[in-house]
N, C-alpha and C positions, 0 to 999 in steps of 0.2 A: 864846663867841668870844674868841682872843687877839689879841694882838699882838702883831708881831715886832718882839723883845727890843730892836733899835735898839744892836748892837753895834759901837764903831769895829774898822771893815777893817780898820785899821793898827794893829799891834800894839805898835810901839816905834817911838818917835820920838828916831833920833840925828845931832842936829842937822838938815839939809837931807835926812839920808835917810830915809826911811820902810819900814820894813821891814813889809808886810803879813801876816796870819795863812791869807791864801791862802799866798800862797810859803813861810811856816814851814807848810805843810801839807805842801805834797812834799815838803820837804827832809827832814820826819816819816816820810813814806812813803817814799822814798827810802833813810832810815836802817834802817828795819824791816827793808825787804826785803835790805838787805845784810848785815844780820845773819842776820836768820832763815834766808835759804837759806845762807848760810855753814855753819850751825848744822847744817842736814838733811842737808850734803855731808859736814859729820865723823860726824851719827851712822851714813853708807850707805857710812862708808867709803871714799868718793870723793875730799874731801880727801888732796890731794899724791899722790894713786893715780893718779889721772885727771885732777883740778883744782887748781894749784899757785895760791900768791897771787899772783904776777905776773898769768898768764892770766885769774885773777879781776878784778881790780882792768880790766883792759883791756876785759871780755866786761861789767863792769857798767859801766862809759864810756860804750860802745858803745850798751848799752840804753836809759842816759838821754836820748843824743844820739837813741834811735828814738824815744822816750814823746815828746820835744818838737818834733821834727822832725815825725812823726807824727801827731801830737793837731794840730800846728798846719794843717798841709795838709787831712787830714783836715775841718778845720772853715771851711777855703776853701774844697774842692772840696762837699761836700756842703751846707753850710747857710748860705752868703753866697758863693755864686759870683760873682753876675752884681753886686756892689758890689765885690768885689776886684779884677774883671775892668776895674772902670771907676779902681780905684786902686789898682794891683799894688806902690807901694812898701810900703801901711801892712798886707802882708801880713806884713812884718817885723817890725812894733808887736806883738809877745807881749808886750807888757804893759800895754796896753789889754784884754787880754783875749782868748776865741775860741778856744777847744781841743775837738775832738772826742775824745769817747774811744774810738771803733771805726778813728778813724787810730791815737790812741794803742796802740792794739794791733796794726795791722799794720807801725807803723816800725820796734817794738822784733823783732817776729820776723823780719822781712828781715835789721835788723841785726845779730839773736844769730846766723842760721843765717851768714851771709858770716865774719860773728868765729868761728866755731865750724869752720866748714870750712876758715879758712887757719888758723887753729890747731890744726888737729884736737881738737877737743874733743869730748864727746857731747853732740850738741845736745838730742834727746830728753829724754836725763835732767837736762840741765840745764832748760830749760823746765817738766817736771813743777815739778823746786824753787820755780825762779820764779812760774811761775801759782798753787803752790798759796795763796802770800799775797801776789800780787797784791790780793785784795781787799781789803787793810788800806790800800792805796792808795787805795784807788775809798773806801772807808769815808772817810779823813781830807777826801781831797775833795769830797763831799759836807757836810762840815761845813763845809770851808771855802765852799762855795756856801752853806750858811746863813746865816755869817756876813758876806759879801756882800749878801744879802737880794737874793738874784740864782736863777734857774731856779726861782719857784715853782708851785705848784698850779692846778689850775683853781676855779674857784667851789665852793663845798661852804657846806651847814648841818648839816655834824657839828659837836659840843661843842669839838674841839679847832682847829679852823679858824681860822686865820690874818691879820691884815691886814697884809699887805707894805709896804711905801712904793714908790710907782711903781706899783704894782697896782689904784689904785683902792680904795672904802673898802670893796666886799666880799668878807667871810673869804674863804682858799682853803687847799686841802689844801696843809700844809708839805711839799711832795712830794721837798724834799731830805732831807727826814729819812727817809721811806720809801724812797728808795735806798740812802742810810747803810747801814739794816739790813740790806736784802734784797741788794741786790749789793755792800756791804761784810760786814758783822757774820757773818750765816747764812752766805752762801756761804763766809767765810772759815773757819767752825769745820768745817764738811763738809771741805773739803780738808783742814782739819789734819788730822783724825780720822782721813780715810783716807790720809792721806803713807805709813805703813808699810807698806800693804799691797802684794803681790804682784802690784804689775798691769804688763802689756808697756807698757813707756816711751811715754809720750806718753797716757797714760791722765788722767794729772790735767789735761791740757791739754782733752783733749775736754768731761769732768766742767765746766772751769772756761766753756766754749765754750756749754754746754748752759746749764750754773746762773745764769750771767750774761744770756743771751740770755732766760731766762723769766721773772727779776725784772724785768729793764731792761721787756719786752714788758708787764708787771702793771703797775710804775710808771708805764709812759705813758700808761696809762689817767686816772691822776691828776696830769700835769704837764702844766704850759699848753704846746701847741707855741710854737715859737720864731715870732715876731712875723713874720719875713721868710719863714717857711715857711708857716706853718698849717699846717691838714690837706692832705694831699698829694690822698686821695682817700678821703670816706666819712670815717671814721675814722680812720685808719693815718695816723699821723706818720711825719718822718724816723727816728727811732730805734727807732720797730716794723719797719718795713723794713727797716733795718741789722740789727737784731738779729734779724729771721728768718734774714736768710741765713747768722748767725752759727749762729743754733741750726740749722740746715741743713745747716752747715761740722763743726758739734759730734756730731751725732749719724752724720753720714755717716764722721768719724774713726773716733768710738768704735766702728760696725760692722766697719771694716776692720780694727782692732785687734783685736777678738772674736773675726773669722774669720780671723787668721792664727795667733792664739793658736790656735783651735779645728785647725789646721792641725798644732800644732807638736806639740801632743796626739798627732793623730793618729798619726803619724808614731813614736812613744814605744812 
């Protein structure tokens, strides 16, 4: 049995402000992915072809403004409705905490595709870049959930099991460390691996749709539901649910993709 490390949140103390090591998590994540897809646009040739830095710099705005806009609704409507409902200002409090990550995914794609079609940009091929390291995001933030000692485990007597503070004195699976890897780490080196290959636009998005929806669905098996939910029914949490229909949304892409490709064949 361990125990959890008992890290201070707050990373820097300057003066009256406290800068936490959750928010130097995004701002981590945040910095990667503007690099790294920067990075994928010069080697595919898309830089200043297709993607100049002005329209870059506006199209990643945009996406930040969808991760938090997103995450944050997202974690209203689906897993503290009916507390919001009864106090609609401190839906504003992002920093008490309360971000879903399956909003966080649909703000930033409403907001890339609206940035993308008054700018004309290709949205498809931008999204591929974006999702493919997406998950060094979802990676950083799950550390920063450890470091919180916040979303853990359900009860376990495996060797490496955990006791929380707020959890009661029995171990539980450090269940943020199991998403770290499997919807950070893994999913993150599959997409690099595959970024060069030759697949019809929108291909890494389905890949990232699928690979995410079946960690997140494994993980929940060992993550305590959220206290205001429980079990919804049987087994299945909020974030099995969510992530079916993601993997539902993932694999339904990836066919249409196949069969228009299979189409384009043809026609050759």
């Amino acid at each position: 049995m361990l125990h959890w490390p008992a890290i201070d949140p707050v990373a820097i103390h300057l003066g009256p402000l406290a800068i936490h090591w959750y928010g130097l998590m995004y701002i981590a994540g945040f910095s990667a992915t503007w690099y790294l897809v920067r990075l994928q646009l010069k080697q595919a040739g898309l830089w200043q072809t297709q993607v100049g830095e002005e329209a870059y710099e506006g199209l990643f705005t945009a996406l930040i403004l969808g991760v938090v806009l997103g995450g944050r609704l997202g974690y209203v409507l689906f897993y503290n409705f009916g507390y919001y409902t009864a106090h609609p200002l401190e839906i504003l409090y992002v920093w008490q905490g309360g971000m879903s990550f399956h909003g966080g995914l649909v703000g930033p794609i409403i907001a890339g595709w609206f940035y993308c079609r008054k700018h004309t940009l290709p949205f498809l091929l931008l999204a591929d870049r974006f999702f493919t390291v997406a998950p060094l995001g979802l990676m950083l933030g799950r550390i920063g959930n450890f470091i919180n000692g916040e979303l853990w485990g359900r009860v376990t007597d495996v060797p490496w099991g955990m006791v929380f503070p707020g959890a009661g004195a029995e171990p539980r699976h450090p269940s943020q460390l199991y998403e770290m890897t499997l919807e950070g780490l893994v999913l993150f080196l599959v997409l690099w691996t595959l970024r060069k290959r030759h697949f019809p636009a929108g291909t890494q998005v389905a890949i990232f749709l699928i690979g995410y929806a079946l960690a997140r669905i494994i993980c929940e098996e060992f993550r305590q539901p959220d206290v205001q939910l429980g079990f919804l029914f049987g087994p299945i949490t909020m974030g099995m649910l969510l992530s079916s229909a993601m993997l539902v949304t993932g694999v339904g892409w990836l066919l249409i993709l196949l069969k228009g490709r299979s189409r384009t064949a043809a026609k050759k």
